[in-house]
N, C-alpha and C positions, 0 to 999 in steps of 0.2 A: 441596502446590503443586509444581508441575513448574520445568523450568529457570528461572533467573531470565535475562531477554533485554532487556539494555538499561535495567536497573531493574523490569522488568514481571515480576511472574512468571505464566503460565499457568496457571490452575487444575488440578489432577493429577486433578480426582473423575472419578468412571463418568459423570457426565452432562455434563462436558465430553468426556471423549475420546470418548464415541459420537458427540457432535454433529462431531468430528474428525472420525470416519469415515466419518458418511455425507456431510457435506460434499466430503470430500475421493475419496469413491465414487460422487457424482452431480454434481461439477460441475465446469470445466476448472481441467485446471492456474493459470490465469489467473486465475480464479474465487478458487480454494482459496488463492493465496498472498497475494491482492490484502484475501481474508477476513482472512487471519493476520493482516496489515500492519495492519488496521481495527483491531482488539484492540490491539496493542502502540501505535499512534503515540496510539489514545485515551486507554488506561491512561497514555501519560507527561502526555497534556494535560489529563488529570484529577490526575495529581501535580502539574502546573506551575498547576492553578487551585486546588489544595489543595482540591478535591472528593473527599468520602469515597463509595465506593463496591465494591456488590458483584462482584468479579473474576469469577465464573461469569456474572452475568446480564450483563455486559459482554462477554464472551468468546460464548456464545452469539447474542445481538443479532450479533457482527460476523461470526460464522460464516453466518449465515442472513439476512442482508439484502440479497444477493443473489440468492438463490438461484428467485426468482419472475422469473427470467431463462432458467428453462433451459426446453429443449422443450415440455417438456408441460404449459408456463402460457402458451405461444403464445398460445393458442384463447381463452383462460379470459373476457376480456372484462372483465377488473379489473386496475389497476394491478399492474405488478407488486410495489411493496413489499409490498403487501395479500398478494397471494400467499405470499413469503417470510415475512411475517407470520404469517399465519396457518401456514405451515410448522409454524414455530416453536412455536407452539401448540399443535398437536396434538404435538410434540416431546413438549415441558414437560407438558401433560399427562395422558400417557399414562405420565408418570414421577411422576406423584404431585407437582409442583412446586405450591406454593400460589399461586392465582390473582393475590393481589398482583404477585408475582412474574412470571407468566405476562403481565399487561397490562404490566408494565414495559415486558418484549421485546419484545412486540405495537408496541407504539408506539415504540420506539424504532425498530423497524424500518419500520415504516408512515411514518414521519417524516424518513426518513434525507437523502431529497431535497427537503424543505422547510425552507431556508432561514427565519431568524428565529426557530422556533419551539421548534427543541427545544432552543436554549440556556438556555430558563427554565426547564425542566422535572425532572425524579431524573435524578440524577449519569447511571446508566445512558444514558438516554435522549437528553442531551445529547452525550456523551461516545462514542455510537456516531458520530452523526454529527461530529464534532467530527473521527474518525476516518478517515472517509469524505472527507472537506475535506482533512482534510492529506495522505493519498494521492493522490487524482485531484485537487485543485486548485490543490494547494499552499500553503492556507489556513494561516498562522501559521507557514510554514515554519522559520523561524529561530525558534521558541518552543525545539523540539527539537536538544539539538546535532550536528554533525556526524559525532561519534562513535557516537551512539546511535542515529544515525540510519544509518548505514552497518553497524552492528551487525545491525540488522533487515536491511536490504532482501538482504544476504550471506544471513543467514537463509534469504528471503525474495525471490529476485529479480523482478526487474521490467522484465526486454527488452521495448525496443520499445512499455513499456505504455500510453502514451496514444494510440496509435493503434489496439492491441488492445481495451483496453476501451471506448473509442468502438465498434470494432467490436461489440464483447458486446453494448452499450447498444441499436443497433441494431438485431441481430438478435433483441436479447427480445423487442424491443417494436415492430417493423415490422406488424405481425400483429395489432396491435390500436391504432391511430393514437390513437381517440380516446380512450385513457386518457393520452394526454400534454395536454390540455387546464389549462391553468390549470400546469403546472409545467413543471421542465427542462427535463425530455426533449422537449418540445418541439421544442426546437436543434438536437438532434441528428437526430432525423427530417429538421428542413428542409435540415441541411446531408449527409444521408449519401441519404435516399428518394426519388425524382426525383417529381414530381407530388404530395407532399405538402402538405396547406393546414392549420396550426396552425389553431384555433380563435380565434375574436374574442371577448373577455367583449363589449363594447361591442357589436359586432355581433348579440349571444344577446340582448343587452337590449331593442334597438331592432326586432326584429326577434319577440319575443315573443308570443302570443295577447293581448295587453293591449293594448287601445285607446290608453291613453298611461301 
């Protein structure tokens, strides 16, 4: 295990640091530090729910749950969790990781922006997102203390960040509207892409080839 940050420690193996590098080789500084932050604030919120869990498939997951943000998933015409998902999978394996393992990631990253759901689910999985909450939304802030919490983000800084990541959130996903149907990002399209129209579940209903 690598340094200990705030109680968390990093996993030190060959398949944590590669996922390091290409993270941090393909995607913005922003990106890459906002990743770190996911791991460490989940790691404590999996200490503070006394959830056991695997520190590489957690570290991984928070490295690569963004990463279906960057350019060349513009076009792709799938969520981008799915994307970063799937990243992640062809990662894991092409490294030999066993597929249990591998669907963990999978899903914890495909899930990262869906509220309610991965709190029921492996440590992993919850715990990504758990991460992702307390970063960008501030979900449970005061779970984590001041100090550990300042320990990271020193680490880890964070200028200006909710007005950049809204930015990133944007630009991944302006380019393919209707995969924000039915979640989040919706918001952010309506409030950042001028002429945007979120999708209607009710409206898909009534609106259906079905007589009634």
């Amino acid at each position: 295990m690598a340094k200990d940050e705030a109680g968390v420690r990093v996993p030190g193996t060959k398949l944590a640091r590669e996922a390091t590098e290409l993270v941090r080789d393909s995607t913005s500084e922003l990106i890459y530090h906002h990743s770190r932050r996911v791991y460490f604030f989940g790691g404590l919120q999996g200490r503070n729910r006394d959830l056991g869990f695997d520190p590489e498939l957690l570290y991984i997951g928070a490295m690569f749950h963004d990463l279906g943000l960057n350019e060349q998933f513009h076009t792709s015409g799938r969520r981008f969790e799915v994307d970063g998902a799937d990243e992640a999978r062809r990662f894991l394996q092409a490294r030999g990781v066993p597929e249990d393992s591998v669907r963990r990631v999978w899903t914890a990253i495909a899930l990262h922006t869906t509220p309610g759901i991965p709190e029921f689910m492996e440590p992993e999985v919850a715990l990504v997102t758990a991460g992702v909450e307390y970063d960008v939304l501030g979900i449970g802030y005061a779970d984590i203390s001041a100090a550990e919490r300042e320990e990271i983000v020193a680490l880890h800084p964070r200028p200006d960040f909710k007005k950049r990541i809204l930015g990133a959130f944007t630009d991944g996903i302006r380019h393919k509207p209707e995969t924000t149907f039915g979640n989040v990002k919706a918001d952010v399209l309506q409030h950042y892409v001028p002429g945007f129209e979120r999708g209607d579940f009710v409206r898909t209903i009534l609106d259906s080839p079905w007589a009634e």
